[in-house]
N, C-alpha and C positions, 0 to 999 in steps of 0.2 A: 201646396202653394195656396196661399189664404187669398183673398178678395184683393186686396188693396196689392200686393205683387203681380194678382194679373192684371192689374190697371197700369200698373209702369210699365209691362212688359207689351201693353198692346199701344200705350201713348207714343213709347220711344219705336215700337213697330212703325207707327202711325206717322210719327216723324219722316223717318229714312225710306217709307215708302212715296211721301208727298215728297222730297227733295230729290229723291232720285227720278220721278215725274217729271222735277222742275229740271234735272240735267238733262236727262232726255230727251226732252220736247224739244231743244239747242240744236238737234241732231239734223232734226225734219225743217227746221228755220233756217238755217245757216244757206245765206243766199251768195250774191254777188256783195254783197256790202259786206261782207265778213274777209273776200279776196281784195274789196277795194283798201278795207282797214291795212290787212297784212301787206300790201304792197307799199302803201302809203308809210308804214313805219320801215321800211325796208328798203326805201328811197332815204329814208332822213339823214340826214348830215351830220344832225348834233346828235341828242338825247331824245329816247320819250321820258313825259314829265306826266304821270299819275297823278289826276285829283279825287280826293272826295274827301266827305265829311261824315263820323259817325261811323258804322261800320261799314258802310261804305269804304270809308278812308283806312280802316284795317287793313279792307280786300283789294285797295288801293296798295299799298304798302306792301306784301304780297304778293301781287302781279310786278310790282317795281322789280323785284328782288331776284322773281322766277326770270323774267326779262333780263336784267342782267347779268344774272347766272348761266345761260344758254347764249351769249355773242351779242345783246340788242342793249348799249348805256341807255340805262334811264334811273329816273330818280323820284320819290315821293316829294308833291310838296302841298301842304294846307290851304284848302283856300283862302283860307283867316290868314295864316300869317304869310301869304302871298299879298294880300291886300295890305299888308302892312309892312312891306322891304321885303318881303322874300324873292319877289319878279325878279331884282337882279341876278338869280339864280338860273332865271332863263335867257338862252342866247338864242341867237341866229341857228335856223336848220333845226330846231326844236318840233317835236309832234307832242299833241296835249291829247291826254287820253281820260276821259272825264268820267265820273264814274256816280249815278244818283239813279234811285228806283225810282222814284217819283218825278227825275228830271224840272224839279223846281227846287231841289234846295238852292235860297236864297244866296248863300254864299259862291258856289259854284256859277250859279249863272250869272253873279255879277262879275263873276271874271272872266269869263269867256269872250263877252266884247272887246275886253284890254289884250285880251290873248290875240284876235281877230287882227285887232290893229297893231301890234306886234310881229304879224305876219306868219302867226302861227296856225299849220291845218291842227282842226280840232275831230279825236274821232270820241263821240261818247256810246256809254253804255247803259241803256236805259229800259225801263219798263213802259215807257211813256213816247212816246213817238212822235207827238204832239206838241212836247212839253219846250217849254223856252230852251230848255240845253241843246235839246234834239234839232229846236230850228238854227240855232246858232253855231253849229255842228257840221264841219264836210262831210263826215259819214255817223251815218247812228246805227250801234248794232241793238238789236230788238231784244230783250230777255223774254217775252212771251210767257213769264209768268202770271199763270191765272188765280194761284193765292198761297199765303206764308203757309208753313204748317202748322204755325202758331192756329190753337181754337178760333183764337180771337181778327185770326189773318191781320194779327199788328207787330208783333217783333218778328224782326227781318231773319228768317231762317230759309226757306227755299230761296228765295232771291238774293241773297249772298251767296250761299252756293253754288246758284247759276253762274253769279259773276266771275267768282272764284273759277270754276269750269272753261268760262270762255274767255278769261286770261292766260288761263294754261294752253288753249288750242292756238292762240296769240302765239304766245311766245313760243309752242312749239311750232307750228306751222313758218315761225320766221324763220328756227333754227335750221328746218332741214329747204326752207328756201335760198339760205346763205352757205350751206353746206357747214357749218358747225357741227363737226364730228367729235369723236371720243376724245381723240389728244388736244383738241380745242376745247372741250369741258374739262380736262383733266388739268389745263395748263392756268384755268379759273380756280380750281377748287386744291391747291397744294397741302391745305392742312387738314386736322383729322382725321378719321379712318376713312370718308370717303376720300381725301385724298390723295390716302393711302392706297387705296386700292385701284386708283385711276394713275396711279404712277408708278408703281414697284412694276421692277423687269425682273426675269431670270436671274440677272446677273448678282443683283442684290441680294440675293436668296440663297444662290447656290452654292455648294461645296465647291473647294477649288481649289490647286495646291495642294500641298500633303492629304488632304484630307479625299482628295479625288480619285476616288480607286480604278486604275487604268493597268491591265497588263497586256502582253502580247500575246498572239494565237499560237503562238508554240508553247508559251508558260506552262504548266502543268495546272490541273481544278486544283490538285493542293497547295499552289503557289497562287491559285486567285482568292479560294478559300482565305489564306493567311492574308490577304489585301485587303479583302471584303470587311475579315474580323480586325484587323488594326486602324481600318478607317470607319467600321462600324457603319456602314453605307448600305450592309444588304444587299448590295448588289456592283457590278466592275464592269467596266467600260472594257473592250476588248480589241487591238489593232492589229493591222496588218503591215503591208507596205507602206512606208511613208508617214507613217502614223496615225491612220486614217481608220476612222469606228469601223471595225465589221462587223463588230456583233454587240451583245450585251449578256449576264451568266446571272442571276438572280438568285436569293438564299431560295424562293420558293421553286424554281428549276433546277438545285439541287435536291429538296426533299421528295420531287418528283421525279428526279432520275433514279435515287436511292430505291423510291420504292418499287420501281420498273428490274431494278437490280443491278446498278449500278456498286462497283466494290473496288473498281482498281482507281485511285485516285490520282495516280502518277502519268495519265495519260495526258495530252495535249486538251488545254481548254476549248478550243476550235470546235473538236467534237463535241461538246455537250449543249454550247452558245446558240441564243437565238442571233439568227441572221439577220442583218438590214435592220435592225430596231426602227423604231421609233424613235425619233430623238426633237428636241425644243433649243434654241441658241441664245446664246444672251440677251439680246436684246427683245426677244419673244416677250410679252407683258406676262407677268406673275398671274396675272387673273384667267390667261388662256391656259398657262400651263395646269392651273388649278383644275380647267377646267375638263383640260384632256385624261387627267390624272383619274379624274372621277368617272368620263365616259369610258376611261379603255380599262379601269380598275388594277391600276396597278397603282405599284408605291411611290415609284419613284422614275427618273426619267433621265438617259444619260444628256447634255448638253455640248453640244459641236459649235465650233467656231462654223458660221457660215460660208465661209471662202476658203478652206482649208477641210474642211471637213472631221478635224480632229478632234476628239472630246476634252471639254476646256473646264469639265465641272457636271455636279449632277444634284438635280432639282430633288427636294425631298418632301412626301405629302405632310408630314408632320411640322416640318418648317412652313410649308405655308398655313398649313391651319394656325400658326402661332398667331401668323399675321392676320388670322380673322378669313382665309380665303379657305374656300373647298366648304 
């Protein structure tokens, strides 16, 4: 490695070591005004309404988005083109969340008076404590950044960062304050693969009907065997009275019986089946079953109706990997 590669490799060092400073130092600040913020948006009525300008207003936009993606509406809006018709955009029960390192840019804090008399609480986020945003502000959270990672401490990099950091404990801290759980993010997120994965059930997944290899405890192994191979499943659901799983008979608990010395094949399946399985139900999420799949190491997983107890289908590790899960 020549001179000039270990110079990039100790600048970008230099970097993520000064911003992860500036995240951490959040850690030890984080007072009563950070509980006052989060309550305050978790009262409101309407929207929070994200300001800033600059990269700021990125990390604005951003926070807007993580915010409304976990349970809490809100919305980005420009200071500029607030000051020019955008206000209509804000109603009643509105929280203004103001966003400036310096807490003087000029556009931001010409708005916050209008916001004020509007009858909007205002919480900003600032490096400045002092500064016109901050006095014109119900709550200010403090970034306590002591400088960019920029050489030059002029382009805004730890202190976006920060921001960025303590909009996410924003919005997460509201989430689990509102109790916003999984099927309450899954029911935001319907498209793409994550919303694929925050929605697929069992039931979606599973084999079922012909394809669901089920005999009974008196069957014979080479009348389950011939199940197994006509639904190509690897493995058979096994019942008793009533129709009800007692067991389960696997390709890999045949090759293990074989080698133990197993040779009469015309005996009753009963005897060779594991008992009690394990078993997952339809409406069990795709993403649990994936994930028992992986801790108990097996293939596959017979599927019982819950109030019945009878197997209704059986989950396969290779279909869920289709779907991107395991």
């Amino acid at each position: 490695m020549n001179d000039k590669d270990s110079l990039i490799l100790k600048t970008a060092r230099g970097v993520i070591a000064a911003e992860s400073r500036a995240v951490s130092g959040l850690i030890k600040t984080l007072d009563a005004s950070f509980v006052k913020a989060v309550r305050l948006l978790a009262s409101c009525q309407g929207k929070a309404v994200l300001l800033g300008v600059g990269k700021s207003g990125l990390i604005a936009r951003k926070i807007a988005s993580t915010l409304a993606s976990t349970g809490t509406r809100s919305i980005y809006l420009h200071p500029v083109e607030s000051l020019h018709g955008d206000l209509g955009m804000i109603g009643p029960g509105d929280v203004a969340v103001a966003l400036s390192y310096s807490g003087e840019t000029e556009e931001t804090a010409k708005l916050l008076p209008i916001l004020k008399k509007q009858g909007l609480p205002v919480i900003s986020i600032t490096n400045n404590p002092g500064s016109r945003m901050a006095r014109r502000s119900d709550v200010t959270l403090n970034l306590h950044v002591k400088a960019e990672a920029c050489p030059f401490d002029i382009v805004p990099t730890s202190s976006t960062t920060a921001m960025l950091a303590l909009g996410d404990a924003l919005a997460l801290a509201l989430m689990e304050l509102k109790g916003f759980d999984k099927s309450s993010f899954a029911s935001l997120h319907p498209g793409g693969n994550l919303g694929k994965l925050l929605n697929l059930k069992v039931a979606d997944l599973m084999h079922k009907g012909r394809l669901n290899p089920v005999v009974k405890e008196t069957d014979s192994i080479a009348a389950a065997l011939k199940v197994m191979t006509d639904t190509r499943a690897g493995a058979v659901s096994i019942t008793g009275k009533g129709g009800k799983l007692t067991g389960y008979f696997t390709d890999g608990d045949l090759r293990r019986r074989l080698q133990a010395g197993l040779k009469d094949l015309t005996g009753p399946v009963r005897g060779v089946m594991t008992c009690g399985p394990m078993t997952v139900h339809p409406e069990t999420m795709a993403m649990e079953a994936a994930r028992l799949i992986s801790e108990k190491k097996v293939d596959n997983f017979p599927v019982t109706d819950s109030k019945t107890g009878r197997p209704v289908g059986i989950i396969d590790e290779r279909d869920l990997l289709k779907e991107g899960l395991g």
